[in-house]
N, C-alpha and C positions, 0 to 999 in steps of 0.2 A: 612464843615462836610462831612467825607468821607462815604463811605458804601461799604460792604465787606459780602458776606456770607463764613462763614468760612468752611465750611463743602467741601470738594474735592469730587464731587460726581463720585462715579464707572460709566463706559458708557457700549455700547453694544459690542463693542470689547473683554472685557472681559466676556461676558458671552453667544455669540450666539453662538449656535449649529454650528458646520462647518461641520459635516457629514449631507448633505443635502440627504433625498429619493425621489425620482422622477422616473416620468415614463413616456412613450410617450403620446399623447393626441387619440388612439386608444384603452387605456388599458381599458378593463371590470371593470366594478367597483369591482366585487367580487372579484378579483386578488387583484386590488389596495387594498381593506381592507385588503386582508390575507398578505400582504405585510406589511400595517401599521401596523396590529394584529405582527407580529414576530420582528418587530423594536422598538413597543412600542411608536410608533410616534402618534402622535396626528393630524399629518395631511401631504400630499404628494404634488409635487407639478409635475405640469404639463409642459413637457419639450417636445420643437421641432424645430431640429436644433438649439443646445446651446443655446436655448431662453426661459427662462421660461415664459407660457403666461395664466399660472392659480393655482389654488392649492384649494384643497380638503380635507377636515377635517372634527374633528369626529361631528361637530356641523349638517355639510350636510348629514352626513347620516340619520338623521331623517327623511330629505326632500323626502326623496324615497316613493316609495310604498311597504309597505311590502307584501301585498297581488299579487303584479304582479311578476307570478315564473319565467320570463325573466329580472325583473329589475337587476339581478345584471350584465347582459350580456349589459347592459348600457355601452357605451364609456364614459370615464370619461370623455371627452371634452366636453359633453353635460350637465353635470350637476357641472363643477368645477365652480370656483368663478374667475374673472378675471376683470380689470387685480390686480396683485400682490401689496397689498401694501407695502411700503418700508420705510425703515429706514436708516441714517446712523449711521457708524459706531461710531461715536463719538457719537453718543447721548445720552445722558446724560440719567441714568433709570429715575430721578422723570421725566422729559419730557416726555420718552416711556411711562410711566405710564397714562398720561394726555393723550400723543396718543390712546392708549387703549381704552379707555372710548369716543374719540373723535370721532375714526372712527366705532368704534363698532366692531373690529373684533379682532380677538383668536391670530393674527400669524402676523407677520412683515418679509419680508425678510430684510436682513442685507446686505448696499452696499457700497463700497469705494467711494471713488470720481469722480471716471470713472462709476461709477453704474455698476461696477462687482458685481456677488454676496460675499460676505463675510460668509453668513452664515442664522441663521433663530433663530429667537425671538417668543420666546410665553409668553403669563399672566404669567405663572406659572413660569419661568424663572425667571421675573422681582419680585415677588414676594419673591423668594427664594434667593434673591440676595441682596436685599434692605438690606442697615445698619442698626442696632442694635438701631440707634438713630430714626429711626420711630417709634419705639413702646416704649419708653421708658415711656410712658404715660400708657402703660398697659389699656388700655383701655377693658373692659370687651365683651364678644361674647354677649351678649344683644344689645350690641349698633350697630351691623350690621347684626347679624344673620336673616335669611328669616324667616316668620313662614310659609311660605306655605310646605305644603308636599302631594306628591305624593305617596299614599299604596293603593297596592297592593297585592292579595295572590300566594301564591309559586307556585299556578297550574296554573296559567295564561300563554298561547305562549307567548313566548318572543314578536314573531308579535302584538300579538296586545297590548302589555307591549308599542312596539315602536309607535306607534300608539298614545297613550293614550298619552307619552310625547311628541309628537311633537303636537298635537291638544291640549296638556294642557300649552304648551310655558317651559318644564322642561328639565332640561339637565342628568337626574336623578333622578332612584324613589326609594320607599321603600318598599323591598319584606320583606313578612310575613309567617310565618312559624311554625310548631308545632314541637318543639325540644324536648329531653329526659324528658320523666312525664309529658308532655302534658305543659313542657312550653312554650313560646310564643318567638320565637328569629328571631328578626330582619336583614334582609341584603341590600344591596345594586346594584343597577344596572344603569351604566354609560353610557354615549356615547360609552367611550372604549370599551364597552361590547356590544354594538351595531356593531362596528364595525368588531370586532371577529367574530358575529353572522352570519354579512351579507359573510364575508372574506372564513368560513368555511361552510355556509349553514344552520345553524343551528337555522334560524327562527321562525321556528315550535317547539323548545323546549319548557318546561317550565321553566318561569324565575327562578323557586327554583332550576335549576341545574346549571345556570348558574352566578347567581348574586354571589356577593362577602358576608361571612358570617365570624364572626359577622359583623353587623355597628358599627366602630369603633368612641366612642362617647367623646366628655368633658362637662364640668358642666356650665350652662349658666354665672355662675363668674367668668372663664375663662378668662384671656388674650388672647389676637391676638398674642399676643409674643408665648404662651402656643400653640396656636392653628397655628401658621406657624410650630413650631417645629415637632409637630405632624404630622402633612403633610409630612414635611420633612423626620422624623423618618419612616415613614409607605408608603413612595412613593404611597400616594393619593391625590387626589384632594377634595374632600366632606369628611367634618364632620358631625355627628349629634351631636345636642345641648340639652341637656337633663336639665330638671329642680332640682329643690331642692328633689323632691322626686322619681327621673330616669324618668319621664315620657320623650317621645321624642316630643320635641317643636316645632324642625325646621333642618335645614339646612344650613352648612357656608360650602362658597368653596374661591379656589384661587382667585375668581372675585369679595367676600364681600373684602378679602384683600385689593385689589387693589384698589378697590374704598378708603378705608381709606388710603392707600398711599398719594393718588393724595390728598386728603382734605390735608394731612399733609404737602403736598406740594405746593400746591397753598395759605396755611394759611405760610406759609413762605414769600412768592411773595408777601402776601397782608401786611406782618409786614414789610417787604422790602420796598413797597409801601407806605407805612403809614408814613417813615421815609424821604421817597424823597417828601412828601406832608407837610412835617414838613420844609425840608431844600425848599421850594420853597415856602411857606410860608413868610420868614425871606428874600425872595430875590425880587422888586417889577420887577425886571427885568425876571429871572424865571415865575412869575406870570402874564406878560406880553405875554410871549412864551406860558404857556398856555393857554392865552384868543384868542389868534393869532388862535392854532391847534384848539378849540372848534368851533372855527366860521368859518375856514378854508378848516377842513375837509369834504370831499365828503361824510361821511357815517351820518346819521339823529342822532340825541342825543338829548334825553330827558331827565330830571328828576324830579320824585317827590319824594314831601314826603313819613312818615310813610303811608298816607293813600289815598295812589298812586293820588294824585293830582297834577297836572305838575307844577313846581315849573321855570321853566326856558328849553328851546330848543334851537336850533343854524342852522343857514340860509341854512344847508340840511336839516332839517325837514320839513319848510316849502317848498322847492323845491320837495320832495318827496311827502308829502302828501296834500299839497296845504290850508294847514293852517296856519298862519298867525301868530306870537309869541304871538299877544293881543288876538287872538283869542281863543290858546291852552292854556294858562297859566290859572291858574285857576279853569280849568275843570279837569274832571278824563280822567286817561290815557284811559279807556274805548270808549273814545271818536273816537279813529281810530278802534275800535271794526266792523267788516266784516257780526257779523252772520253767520259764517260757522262752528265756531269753536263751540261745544256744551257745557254744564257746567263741564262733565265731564274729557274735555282736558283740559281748565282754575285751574281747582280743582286740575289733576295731574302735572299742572304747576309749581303752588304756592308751592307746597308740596316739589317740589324739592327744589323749593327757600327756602323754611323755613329749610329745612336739611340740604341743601348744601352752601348757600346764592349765586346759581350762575343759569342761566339758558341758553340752547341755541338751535337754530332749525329753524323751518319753522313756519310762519304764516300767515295767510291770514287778511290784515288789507283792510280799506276802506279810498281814499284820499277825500277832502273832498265837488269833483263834484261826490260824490258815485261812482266811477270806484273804480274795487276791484282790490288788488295787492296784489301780495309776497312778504313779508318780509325775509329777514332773520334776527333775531333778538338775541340777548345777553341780559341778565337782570342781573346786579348784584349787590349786596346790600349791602350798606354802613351803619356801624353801629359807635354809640357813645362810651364813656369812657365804658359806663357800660352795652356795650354790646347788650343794643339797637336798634332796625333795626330807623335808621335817615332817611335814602335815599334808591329808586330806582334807579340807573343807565340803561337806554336802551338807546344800540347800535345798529343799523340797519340799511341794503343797500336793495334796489328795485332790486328782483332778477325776475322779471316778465318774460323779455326778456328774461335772461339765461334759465329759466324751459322753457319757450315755445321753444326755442329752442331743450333743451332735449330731449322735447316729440314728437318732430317734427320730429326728430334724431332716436329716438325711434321706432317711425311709421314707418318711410322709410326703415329702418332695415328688417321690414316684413310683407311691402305693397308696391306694384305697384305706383307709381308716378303719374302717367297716370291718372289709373282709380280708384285708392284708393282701390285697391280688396288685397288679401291677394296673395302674392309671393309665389316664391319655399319654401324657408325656412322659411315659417308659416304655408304653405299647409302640410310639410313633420312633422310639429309639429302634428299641427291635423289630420293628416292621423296614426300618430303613436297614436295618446290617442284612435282615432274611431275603430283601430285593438283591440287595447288591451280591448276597453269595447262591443265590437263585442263578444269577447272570452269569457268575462267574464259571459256576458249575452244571449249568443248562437242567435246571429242577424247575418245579412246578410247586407253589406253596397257596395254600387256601388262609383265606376270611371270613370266619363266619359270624354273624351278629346275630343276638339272640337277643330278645325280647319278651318278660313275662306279661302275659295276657291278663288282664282287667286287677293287674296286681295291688291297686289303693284299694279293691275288694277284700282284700285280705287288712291293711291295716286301718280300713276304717271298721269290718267288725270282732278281729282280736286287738287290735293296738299298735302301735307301733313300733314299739319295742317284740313286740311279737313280728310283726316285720321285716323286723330287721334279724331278728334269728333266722328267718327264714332265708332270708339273702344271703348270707351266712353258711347254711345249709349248703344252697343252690349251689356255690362258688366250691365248696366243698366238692358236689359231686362230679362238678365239669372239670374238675381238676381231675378226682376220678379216671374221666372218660379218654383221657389223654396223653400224650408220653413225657416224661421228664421234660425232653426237650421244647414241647410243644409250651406256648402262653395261654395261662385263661386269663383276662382283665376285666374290669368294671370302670364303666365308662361314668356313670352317677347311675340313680337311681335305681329301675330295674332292668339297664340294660347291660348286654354282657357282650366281648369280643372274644374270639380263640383264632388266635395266628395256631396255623398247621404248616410248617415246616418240616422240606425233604417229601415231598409229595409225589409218590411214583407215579398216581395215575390218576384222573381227575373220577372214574370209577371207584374209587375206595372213599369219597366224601359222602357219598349217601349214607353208606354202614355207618359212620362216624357221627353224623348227624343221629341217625337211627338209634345211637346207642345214649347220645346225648338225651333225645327227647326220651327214651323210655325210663334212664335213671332219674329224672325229675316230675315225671306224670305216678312213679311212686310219692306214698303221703309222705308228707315232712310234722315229726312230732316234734311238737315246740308249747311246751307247759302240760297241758292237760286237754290239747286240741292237736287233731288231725288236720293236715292243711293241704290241698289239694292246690297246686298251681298248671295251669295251661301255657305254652310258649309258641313263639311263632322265629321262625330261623330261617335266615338268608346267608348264601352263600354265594364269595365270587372271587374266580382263579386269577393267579398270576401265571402267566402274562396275558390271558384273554381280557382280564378287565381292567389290563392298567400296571403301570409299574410306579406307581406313586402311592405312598401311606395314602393322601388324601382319595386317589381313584378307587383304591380296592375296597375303603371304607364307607364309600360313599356307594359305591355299586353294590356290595353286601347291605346295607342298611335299606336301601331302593327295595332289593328282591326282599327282605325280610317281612317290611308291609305291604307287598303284595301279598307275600305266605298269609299276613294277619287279613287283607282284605280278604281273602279267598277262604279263610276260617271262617270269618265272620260270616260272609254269603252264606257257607255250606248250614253252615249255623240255623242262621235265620229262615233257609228252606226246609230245616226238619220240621215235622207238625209236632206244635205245642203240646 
């Protein structure tokens, strides 16, 4: 019995964008929007020396702050997305389509075999593209359409219009409005229109000059066939979905689409599937081959029944989670259950599985000496003639190690190794949020840079490793000398920064200072030696010396070697 899917499906050669925008990884964000705003792009991509190494879309610009009137003087390399997902060029749309939904994001770039770029892919492309035979099922805008909605009235800033959708998780709201004789007429407001806003300034608007009017609607008995064309006709991405009597329901965009794609493609995969479980049925040699890979394979397999009871597992399960085939069988798959996860992530589990019959992600399960682990897990469900749910299928690898890694990876990223304090590049994070809510809320915050004095004195005559306890130490007791709130960091060697945040009076930096240098002119025991260290400390206020990370660190570091010039003199004037 052979097997054949007849369908020649279109790939991404034929339909990625090859007029790529991009911009350096200095650009302002508000250029880059007024950039995307006049191309109509949907999102830019981050280029340095022929290398693209991020990309920026209308999704990120929610992420902003619209209240901060410097945020659009943001360098896009600080807030784009990287690195670049990719696709190639041959790939087939239903796959792009599964991509989509896999990796969660809006945008693919497009690469040949050399990982040139070829181009760039978005939902909406694959969407606009897909054949005629996906929808031939006409399946109704009920069966995917959102009901959630975001309204809004027409006098509202746009600011805080963006605001509302990004703390509400929307990618678009619904502006309200009083039209000719006190009717009542509906519009819309998109990311795109977010982006326009930030690109030309125009934050402060109200959303009723800027949304798009009317909201261009169809009838919830609609086809998706009906409802691509529409898009298509009206170069939109959001419909409204109106009931039998006009009222507005909900919401369908390019991304309910897609999602019905991929069903209609993985319900392909699975009839496909159905028929190699038929022809390997009819073969004891086939069914051979697969009792070999169930038992064979590295990654843990369970299954149960309707009423998730384990029915059978295979010798990574119990390598993984330390149960036993006599032991798990029979029991509820519950049984690896962690306790981390609460009823409410379980609930929006199943919910997928019963809509989708597929599920997949992260979880936290327990092996069965209670050590907790990471799963990564797959759940898919196997039904009978009449449709059914017969079986659970879960597929799962111990991804313990790789996440600790991560996060390990993560950390070192923008902490000191050493002393676990926060680095340049986490000091210069929180040095910019502490400016900006300094501004906002007319406070006063300190920098002060510390420096230990003639400190390779110390590791050239204990060691270095004895040095390095001592740094160690040090970082210990500045942390000490300061409040939760405040930052101690290590910039390398033996120099040290403390962001003071919420600063009432630029009189209370001495004390603090004062208390610094006295917990550290105490000895520090490290082996079977007393270790006496000296430091020299410069400090400099916000806003006297600057409202940039670079000014205030640069003015504190300035006054600090002064402090050490001026030890050193007082020094050298005592008699020998």
């Amino acid at each position: 019995m052979s097997l054949s899917i007849s369908r020649v499906e279109p790939t991404l050669r034929r339909i990625a964008q090859q007029k790529l925008l991009s911009c350096p990884p200095g650009t302002p964000i508000a250029e880059a929007a007024r950039r995307m705003a006049e191309a109509r792009c949907s999102s830019i991509l981050v280029e340095e020396q022929d290398r693209i190494i991020g990309i920026w879309t209308e999704r990120d610009a929610l992420a902003l702050d619209p209240s901060d009137p410097r945020g659009g003087e943001t360098a896009i390399a600080q807030v784009m997305s990287s690195p670049v997902m990719t696709l190639h060029v041959d790939t087939g749309l239903g796959e792009a389509a599964m991509r989509f939904r896999e990796e969660e994001v809006r945008h693919f770039l497009v690469v040949d075999d050399g990982g040139q770029r070829v181009g760039i892919v978005s939902q909406s492309d694959v969407v606009i593209n897909q054949g005629i035979e996906y929808y031939i099922s006409l399946r109704e805008l009920k069966s995917v359409f959102s009901r959630r909605l975001l309204l809004v009235p027409a006098a509202m800033p746009a600011e805080l219009a963006m605001r509302e959708m990004k703390q509400s998780g929307f990618d678009a709201l619904i502006v309200e409005r009083s039209g000719a004789d006190n009717t009542r007429e509906l519009g819309i407001l998109t990311e795109r229109d977010v982006v326009r806003l930030i690109g030309d300034g125009g934050l402060s608007r109200p959303v009723g000059e800027v949304a798009s009017f009317p909201l261009i609607t169809l009838p919830v008995s609609a086809s998706l066939f009906q409802a691509r064309q529409r898009f298509v006709d009206h170069t939109i991405r959001h419909l409204g979905v109106c009931g039998e009597t006009g009222e507005l329901l909900g919401l369908i965009t390019f991304a309910d689409i897609l999602a019905n794609i991929e069903l209609e493609y993985v319900q392909q995969l699975k009839e496909t599937l159905h028929q190699y479980e038929e022809t390997l049925a009819a073969s004891d040699k086939q069914l051979r081959l697969a009792a070999c890979a169930f038992e064979s394979t590295c990654e843990g397999i369970l299954v149960t029944d309707a009423e998730q009871i384990i029915e059978s597992v295979n010798p990574a399960f119990t390598m993984i989670t330390g149960y036993r085939a006599e032991e798990a069988i029979g029991k509820k798959a519950s049984l690896l259950a962690s306790g981390r996860h609460d009823r409410a992530f379980y609930a929006a589990m199943f919910t997928t599985i019963e809509s989708t019959g597929h599920w997949q992600g992260e979880l936290w399960n327990r092996r069965s000496d209670g050590e907790i682990y990471v799963a990564w897990l797959t759940i898919d469900v196997v039904y009978d003639d009449q449709d059914r749910v017969c079986n659970y299928v879960a597929v799962f690898s111990d991804i313990t190690s790789r996440k600790a890694a991560e996060e390990r990876m993560s950390f070192l990223a923008q902490h000191d190794a050493l002393t676990s304090l926060p680095n340049r590049t986490l000091l210069d994070d929180r040095l910019l949020r502490a400016i900006a809510h300094a501004q906002r809320n007319d406070k006063m915050l300190a920098v002060i840079f510390l420096d230990l004095d003639d400190f390779k004195r110390v590791n050239d005559s204990i060691g270095h490793h004895a040095g390095d306890r001592v740094l160690q130490l040090v970082a210990q007791r500045l942390v000490g000398c300061v409040r939760s709130e405040d930052t101690v960091a290590r910039l390398g060697g033996d120099e040290f920064v403390v962001l003071i945040e919420e600063l009432e009076c630029a009189a209370d930096i001495p004390e603090i200072v004062a208390k610094m240098r006295d917990s550290l002119t105490q000895p520090f025991p490290v082996d079977s030696h007393s270790v006496n260290v000296r430091c020299s400390i410069g400090v400099s206020l916000y806003p006297e010396a600057g409202d940039t990370p670079e000014e205030l660190l640069r003015h504190a570091d300035a006054a600090m070697y002064q402090a050490k010039e001026a030890s050193d003199a007082s020094n050298a004037a005592k008699p020998g």
